[in-house]
Backbone bond lengths (Angstrom), bond angles and torsions (degrees), N, CA, C in turn:
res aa  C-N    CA-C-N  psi(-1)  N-CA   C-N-CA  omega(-1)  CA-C   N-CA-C  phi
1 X - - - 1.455 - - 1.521 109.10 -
2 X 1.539 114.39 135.06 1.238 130.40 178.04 1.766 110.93 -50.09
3 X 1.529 126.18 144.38 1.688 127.62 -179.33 1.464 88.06 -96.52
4 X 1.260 97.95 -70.31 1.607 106.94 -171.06 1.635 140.96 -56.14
5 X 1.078 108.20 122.63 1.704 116.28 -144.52 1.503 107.16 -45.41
6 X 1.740 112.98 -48.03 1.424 106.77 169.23 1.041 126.68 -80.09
7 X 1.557 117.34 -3.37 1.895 89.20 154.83 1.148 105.91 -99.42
8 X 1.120 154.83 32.96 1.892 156.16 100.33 1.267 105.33 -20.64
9 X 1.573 110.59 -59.01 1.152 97.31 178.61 1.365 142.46 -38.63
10 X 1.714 79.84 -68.45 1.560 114.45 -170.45 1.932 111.82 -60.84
11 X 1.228 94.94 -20.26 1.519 95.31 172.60 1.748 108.80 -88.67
12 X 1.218 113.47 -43.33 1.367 99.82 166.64 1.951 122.20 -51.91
13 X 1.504 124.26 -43.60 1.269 141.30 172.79 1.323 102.05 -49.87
14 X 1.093 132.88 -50.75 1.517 143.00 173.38 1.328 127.46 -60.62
15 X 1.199 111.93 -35.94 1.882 119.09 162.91 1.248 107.58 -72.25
16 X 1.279 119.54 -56.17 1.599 121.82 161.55 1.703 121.86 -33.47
17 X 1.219 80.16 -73.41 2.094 70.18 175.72 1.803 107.12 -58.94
18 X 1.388 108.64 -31.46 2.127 96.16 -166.10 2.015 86.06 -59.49
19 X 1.115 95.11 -31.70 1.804 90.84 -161.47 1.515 108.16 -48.01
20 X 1.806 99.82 -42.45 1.474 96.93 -145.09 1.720 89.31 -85.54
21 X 1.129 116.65 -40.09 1.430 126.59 -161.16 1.627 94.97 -65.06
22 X 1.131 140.67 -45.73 1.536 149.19 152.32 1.580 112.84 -22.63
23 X 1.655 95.78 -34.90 1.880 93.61 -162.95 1.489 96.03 -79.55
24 X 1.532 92.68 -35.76 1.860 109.17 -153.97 1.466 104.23 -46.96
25 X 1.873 91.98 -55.96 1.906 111.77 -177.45 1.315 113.21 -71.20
26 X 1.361 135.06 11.37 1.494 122.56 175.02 1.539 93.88 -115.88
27 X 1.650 138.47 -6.37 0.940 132.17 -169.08 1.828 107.74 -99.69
28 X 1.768 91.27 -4.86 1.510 96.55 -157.52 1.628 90.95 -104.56
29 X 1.406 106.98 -34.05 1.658 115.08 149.98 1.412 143.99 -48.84
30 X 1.226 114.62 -20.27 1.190 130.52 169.80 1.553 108.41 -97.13
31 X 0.870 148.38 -30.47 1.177 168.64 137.19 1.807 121.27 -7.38
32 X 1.555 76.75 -84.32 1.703 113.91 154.82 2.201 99.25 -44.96
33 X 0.843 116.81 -75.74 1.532 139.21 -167.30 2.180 97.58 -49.30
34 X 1.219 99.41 -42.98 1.911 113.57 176.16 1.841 95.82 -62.81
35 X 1.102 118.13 -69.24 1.354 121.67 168.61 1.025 135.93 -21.56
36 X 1.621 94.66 -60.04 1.739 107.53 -174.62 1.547 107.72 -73.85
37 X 1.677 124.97 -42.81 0.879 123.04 151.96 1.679 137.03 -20.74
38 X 1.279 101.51 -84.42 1.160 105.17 160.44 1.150 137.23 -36.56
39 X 1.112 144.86 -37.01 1.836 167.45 135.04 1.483 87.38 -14.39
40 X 1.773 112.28 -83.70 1.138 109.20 -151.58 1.562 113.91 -77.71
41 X 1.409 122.36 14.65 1.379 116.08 172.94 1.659 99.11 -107.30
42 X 1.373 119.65 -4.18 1.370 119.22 177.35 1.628 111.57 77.06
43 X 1.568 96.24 50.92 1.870 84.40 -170.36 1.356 86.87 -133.57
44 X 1.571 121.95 96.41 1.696 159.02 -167.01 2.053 82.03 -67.46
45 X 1.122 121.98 -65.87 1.653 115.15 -178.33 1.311 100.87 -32.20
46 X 1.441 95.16 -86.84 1.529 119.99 -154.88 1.860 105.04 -46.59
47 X 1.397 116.03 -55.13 1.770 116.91 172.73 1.686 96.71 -52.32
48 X 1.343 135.30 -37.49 1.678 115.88 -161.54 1.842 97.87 -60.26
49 X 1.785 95.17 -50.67 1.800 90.80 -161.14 1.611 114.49 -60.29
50 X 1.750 82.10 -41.64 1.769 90.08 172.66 1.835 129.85 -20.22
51 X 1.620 76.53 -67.42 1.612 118.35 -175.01 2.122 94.72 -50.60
52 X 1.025 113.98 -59.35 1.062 116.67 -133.67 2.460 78.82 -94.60
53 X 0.690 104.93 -30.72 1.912 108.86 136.61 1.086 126.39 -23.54
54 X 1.385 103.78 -87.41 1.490 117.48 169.95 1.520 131.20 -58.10
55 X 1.164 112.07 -27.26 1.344 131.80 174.40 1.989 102.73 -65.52
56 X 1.302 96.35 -48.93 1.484 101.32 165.76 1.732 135.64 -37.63
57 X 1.403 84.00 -69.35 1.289 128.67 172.74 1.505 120.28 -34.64
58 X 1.385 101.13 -61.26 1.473 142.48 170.23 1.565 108.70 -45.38
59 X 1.303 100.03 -65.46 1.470 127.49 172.04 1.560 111.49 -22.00
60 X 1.550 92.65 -73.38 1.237 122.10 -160.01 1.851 114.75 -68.09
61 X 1.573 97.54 -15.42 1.180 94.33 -173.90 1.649 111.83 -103.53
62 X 1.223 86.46 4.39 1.700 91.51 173.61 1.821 113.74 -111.96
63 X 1.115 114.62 -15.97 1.297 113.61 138.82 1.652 128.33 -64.48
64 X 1.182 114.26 -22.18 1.349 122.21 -173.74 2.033 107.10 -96.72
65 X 1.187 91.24 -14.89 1.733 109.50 154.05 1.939 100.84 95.77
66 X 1.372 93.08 17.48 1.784 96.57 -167.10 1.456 104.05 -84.38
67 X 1.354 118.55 -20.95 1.496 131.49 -179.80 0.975 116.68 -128.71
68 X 1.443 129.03 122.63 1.537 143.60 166.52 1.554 101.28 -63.06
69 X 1.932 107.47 126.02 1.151 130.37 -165.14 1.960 109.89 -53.14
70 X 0.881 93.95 -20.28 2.249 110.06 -172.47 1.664 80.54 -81.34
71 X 1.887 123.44 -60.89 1.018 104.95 -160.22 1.257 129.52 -72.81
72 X 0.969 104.88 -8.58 1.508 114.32 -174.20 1.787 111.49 -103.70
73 X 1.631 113.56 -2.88 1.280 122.58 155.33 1.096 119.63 -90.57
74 X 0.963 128.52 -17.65 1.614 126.86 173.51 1.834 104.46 -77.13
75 X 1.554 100.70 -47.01 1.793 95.55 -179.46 1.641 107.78 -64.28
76 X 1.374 116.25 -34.39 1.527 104.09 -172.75 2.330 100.82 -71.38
77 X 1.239 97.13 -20.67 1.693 91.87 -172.54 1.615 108.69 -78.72
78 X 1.423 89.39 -9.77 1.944 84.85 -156.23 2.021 93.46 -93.24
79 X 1.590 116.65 -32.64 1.006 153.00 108.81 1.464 107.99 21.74
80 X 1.067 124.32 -83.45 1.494 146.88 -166.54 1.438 114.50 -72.31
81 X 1.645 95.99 -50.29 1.728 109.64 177.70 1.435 106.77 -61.20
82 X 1.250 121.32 -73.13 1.368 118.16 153.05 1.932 122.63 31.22
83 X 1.930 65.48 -88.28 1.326 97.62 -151.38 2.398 92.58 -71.38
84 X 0.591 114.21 -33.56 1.202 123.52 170.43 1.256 136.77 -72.66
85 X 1.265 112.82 -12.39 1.565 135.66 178.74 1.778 98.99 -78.09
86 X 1.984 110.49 -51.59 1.338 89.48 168.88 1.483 143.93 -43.40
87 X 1.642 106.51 137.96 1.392 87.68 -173.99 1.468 109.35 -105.38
């Protein structure tokens, strides 16, 4: 355990962000997971709203700094194809 007050801090600041950044990526996972679903049951509705969810989702977490902007374009493209391949 930390003596010094700012790394008290800094270890408290740090559970805090693993927490939030943890919530962000399991919300962006589930998301991702509605999609993939959908695809493979062939239900073109249900993958568009999904899709367009996740696309959100995605968004948000790379403004929120949890996803590097490439990485989180490649999941919304790979994402998209997917979702577009249904016929």
């Amino acid at each position: 355990m930390a003596n010094i007050k700012s790394a008290k801090k800094r270890i408290l600041v740090n559970t805090k962000k693993v927490e939030r950044n943890k919530a962000i990526k399991s919300a962006v996972k589930r998301s991702i997971k509605k999609v993939k679903t959908a695809v493979s049951a062939n239900a073109k509705e249900i993958a568009m709203i999904s899709l367009v969810n996740a696309i959100s989702n995605i968004n948000k977490a790379v403004t929120k700094g949890v996803y590097h902007k490439n990485n989180a374009s490649r999941k919304i493209s790979r994402l998209s194809k997917a979702v577009n391949s249904i016929t």
